[in-house]
N, C-alpha and C positions, 0 to 999 in steps of 0.2 A: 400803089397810089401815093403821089404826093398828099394830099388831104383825104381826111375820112371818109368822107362822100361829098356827091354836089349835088343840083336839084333831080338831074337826069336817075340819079340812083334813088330819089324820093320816089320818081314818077312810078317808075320800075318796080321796085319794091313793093307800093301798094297795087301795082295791075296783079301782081306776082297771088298777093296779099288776100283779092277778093275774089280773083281764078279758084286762087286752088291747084295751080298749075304753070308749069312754067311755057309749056307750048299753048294753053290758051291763053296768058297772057300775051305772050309772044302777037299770037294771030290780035288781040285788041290795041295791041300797039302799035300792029303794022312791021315789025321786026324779024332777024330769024330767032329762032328756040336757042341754038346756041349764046350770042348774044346776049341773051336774058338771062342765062345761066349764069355766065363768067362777070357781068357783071354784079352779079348776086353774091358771087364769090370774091371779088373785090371790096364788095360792101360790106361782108363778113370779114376778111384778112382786117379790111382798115378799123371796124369799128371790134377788133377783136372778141366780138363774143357769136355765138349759134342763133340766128334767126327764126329758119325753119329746123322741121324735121320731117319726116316724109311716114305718111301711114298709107301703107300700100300705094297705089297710083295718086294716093293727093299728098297735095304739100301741105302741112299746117304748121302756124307759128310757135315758137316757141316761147316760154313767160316773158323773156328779155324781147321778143320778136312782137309780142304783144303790145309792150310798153314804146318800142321803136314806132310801131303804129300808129297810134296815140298823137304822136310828137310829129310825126310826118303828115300827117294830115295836116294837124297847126298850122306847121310852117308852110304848108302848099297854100295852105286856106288865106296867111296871112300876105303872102307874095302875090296873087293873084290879085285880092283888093290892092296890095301897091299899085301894082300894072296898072291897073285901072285909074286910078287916082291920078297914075302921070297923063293918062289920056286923057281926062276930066276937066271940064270947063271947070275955074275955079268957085267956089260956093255950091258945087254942088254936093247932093249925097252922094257917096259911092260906096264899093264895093259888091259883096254876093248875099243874095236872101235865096236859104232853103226852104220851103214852105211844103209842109205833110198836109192832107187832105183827107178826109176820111171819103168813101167812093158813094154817099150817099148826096154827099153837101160839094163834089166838084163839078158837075155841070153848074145845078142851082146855081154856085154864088162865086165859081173863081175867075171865067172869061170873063165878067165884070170888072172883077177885085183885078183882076192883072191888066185889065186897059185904063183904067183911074190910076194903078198904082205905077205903070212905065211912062205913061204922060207927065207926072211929076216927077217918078226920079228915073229918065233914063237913060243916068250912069250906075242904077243897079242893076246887076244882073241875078234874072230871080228862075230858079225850077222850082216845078209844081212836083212834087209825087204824090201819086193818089196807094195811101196803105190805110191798115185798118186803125183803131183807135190804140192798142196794145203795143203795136209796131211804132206808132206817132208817139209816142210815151217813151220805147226805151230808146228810140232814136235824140228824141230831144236830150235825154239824161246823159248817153254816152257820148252827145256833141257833135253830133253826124247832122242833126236836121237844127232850124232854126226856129221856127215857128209852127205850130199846129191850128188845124181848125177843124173843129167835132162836138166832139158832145161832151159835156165837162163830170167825167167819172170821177176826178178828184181822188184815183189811187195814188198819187204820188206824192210824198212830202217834196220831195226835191222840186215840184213845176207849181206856174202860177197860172191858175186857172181863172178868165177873165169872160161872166155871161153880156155875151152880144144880144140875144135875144131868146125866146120860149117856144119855142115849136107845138102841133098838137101830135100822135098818131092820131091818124084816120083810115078807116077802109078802103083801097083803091081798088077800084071795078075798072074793066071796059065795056063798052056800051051793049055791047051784047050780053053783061052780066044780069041777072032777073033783078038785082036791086038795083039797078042804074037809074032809078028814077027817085031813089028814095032820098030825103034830105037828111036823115037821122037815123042810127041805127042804136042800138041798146047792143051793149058789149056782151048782154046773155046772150044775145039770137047770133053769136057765131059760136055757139056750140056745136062740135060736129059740122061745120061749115066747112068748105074744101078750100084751104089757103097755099098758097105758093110762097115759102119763105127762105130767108138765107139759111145758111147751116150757123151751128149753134156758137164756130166761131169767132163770128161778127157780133160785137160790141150790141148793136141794134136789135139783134135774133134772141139775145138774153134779156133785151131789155122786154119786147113783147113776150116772152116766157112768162117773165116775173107778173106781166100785166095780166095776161089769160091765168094763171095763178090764183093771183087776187082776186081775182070773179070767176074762178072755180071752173071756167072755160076749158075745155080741151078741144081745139079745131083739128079737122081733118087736114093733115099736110098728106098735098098730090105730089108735090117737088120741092125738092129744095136746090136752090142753085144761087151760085156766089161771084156773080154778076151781076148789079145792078140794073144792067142796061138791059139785059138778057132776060132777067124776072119777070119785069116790068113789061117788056114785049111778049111774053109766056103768056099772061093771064087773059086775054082775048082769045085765043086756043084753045088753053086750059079750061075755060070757063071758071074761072076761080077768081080769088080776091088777094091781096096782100096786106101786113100789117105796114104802114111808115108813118113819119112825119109829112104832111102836108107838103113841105118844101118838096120832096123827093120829085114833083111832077112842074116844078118850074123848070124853064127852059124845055121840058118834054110834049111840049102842046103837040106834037103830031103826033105823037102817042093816041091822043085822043084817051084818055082816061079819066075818071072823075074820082076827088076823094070826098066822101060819107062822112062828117062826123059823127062819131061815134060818143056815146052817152054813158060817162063810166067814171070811174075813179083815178084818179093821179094819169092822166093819160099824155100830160107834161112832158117837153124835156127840156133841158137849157144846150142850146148851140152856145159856142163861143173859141177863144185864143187860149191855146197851153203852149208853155214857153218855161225856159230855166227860170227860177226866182232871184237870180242874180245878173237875167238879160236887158235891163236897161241899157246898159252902158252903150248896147248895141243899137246904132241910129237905124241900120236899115229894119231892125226889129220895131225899134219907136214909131217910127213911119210904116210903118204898115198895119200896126196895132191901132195905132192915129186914125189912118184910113179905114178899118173894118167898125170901128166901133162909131163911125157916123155915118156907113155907106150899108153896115147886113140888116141893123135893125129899121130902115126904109125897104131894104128887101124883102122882107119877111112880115109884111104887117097882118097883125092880127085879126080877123073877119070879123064882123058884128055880133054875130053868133058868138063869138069865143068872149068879147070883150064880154057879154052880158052876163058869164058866169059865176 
């Protein structure tokens, strides 16, 4: 190789990178296996140091192959918004927003937030991933995602956690549940009650733990399942109830389900933006932060019942 690498060996390099493999990246690239090899090996000769190293059938990187990673990304990240910016009517925004979603708050509030927010800027180009609240955390820290929108746990010195609005939990019944007619439930009377809830590794599962905790509650879990979408269509079946925020049943009106408030202590949470505490700078970040903090807290308005508390 005349030069160390070009961009074709970035691309390569990181399919290589998050395969695991040099013939699954191959197939995601659309290339042969060979191919991906030799130039892997060209990118090692030119940039004279060890990349990977190979533990049985998979590839993994090496400390130097680590830090290559890091740096390739950057530069992809940053080349891409160029491209874009040459195609760009002048004055606009451009570039890419990564936006993390926790899978409670993506139907509610993102088809929304993504047709407000391409109608103004769209020369960004934005992906949604929907992962859990722990995943949105170390994503944003290691510079992979751009933006989150959750629940503000506030584990992290490094992020800056911004409340959009208050959510309540409430009990969700379907209509063939025996309390479907009630307006208020007292948080004693789900003792021993048959709940369907996520597993304990959703941010959300801990947090209703802590809750039935505090009022000495132990409910009866029939199932636990970590799908959203999936839960929520369980409990008509099931004859059972779930623990959520309120919001959890907007956009889900054919569901046909109703949420209970429930009558209890701290049953609060704050929805809102985590982001690095050094992502100003970033405009597609500003603009969308812009947009959620005048567009989730008319989404989310509080019922009369709650205001009166």
């Amino acid at each position: 190789m005349q030069e160390p690498l070009d961009i074709r060996h970035l691309r390569y390099f990181l399919a290589v990178a998050e395969a695991g493999s040099f013939s699954r990246a191959a197939d995601r690239l659309g290339i042969s296996q060979p191919s991906v090899s030799q130039q892997m090996r060209d990118l090692e000769a030119g940039l004279r140091v060890p990349l990977f190293q190979r533990r049985g059938k998979r590839i993994l990187l090496t400390p130097r192959g680590l830090i290559f990673q890091e740096h390739a990304r950057a530069v992809l990240h940053h080349l891409e918004n160029f491209l874009q910016e040459l195609h760009s009517e002048p004055g606009q925004l451009r570039g890419e927003l990564h936006l993390g979603v926790i899978p409670v708050l993506n139907v509610p509030l993102v088809p929304h937030l993504l047709g407000f927010f391409t109608a103004d800027h769209p020369a960004i180009s934005i992906t949604v991933e929907e992962i859990s609240s722990t995943e949105i955390e170390t994503a944003l820290e290691e510079g992979r995602m751009d933006v989150g929108l959750g629940f503000l746990t506030r584990h992290s010195p490094n992020l800056r956690y911004e409340r959009l609005c208050t959510d309540e939990f409430a009990l969700i019944v379907a209509e063939n549940h025996p309390w479907s007619k009630r307006r208020i439930v007292h948080f004693s009377q789900l003792h021993h009650q048959r709940l369907v809830q996520l597993p304990d590794s959703f941010v959300m599962r801990r947090m209703t733990d802590e809750i039935c905790r505090r009022h000495q509650v132990r409910p009866h879990t029939v199932a636990e399942i970590n799908a959203i979408e999936t839960l929520l269509r369980s409990l008509a079946p099931l004859q059972a109830a779930t623990l959520m925020p309120k919001i959890a049943l907007r956009g889900r009106e054919s569901l046909k389900l109703k949420a209970i408030r429930l009558q209890g202590k701290k049953l609060g949470v704050d929805i809102g933006l985590l982001r690095l505490s050094d992502s100003a700078a970033n405009s597609a970040v500003a603009a969308f932060t812009s947009l959620a903090k005048a567009t989730v807290p008319k989404m989310i308005k509080p019922t009369p019942a709650t205001r009166q508390r």
